[in-house]
N, C-alpha and C positions, 0 to 999 in steps of 0.2 A: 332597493338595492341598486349600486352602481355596478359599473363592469368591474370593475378592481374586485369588487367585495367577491359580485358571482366568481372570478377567476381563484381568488382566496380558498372560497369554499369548495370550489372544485379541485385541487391541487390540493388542500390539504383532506378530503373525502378520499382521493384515490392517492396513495402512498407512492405508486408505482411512476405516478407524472407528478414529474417537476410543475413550478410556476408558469415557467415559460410556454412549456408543453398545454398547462390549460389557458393560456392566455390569447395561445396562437389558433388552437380549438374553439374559441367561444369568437375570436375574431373572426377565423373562415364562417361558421354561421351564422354571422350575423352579417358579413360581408354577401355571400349567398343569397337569405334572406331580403337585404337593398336590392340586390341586382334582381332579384326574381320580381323585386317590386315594381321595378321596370320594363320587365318585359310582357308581364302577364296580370289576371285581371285582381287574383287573392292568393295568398298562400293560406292552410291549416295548420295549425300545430294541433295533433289531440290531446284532451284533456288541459288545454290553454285558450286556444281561442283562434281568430283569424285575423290577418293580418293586410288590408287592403289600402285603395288612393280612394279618397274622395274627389270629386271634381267640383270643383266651382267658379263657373261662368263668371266675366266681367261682370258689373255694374255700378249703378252709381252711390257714392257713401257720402254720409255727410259725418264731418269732424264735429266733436260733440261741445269742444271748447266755442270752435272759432264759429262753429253753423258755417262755415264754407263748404262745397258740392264739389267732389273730384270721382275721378274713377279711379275703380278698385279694380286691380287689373286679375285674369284669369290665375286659378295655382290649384295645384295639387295639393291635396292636405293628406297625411299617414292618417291611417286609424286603428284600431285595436279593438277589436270584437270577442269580450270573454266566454270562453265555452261553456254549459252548463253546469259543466263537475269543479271546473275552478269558480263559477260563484255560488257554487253550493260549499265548497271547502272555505270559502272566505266567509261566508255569513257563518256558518257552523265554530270558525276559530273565533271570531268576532263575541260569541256568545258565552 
């Protein structure tokens, strides 16, 4: 599901807000969500998962065409840790 669709389904689930209204809704938390990624070490959602940075140090890679050696420089990578009740609901819908 994209943001459009989640905002869809939100706005038309609750009769009371507009498009707009869940559009601006799902942007604040998820703008929230970035920034907290920033400052802190994990967020939790219950019953979804956790939401953290990976780190990963410099080192050296080699290019799989050319076999040339450069460095891979440091980055942060997101990740997404699903909670136990959402991959128990996914295997369960799966089957």
């Amino acid at each position: 599901m994209i943001c459009a669709e989640l905002i869809e389904k939100l706005a038309s689930s609750q009769s009371k807000y507009s498009q707009l209204d869940a559009g601006l809704s799902v942007h604040k938390i998820l703008e929230g969500m970035s920034e907290t990624r920033l400052n802190g070490p994990q967020d939790e959602v219950k019953g979804f998962g956790s939401l953290g940075l990976n780190f990963n140090p410099s080192r050296i890679g080699c290019h799989s065409k050319s076999e040339t050696k450069g460095d891979v420089t440091v980055k942060h990578a997101p990740f997404i840790g699903a909670a136990k009740e959402l991959r128990v609901w996914l295997d369960a819908s799966r089957k």
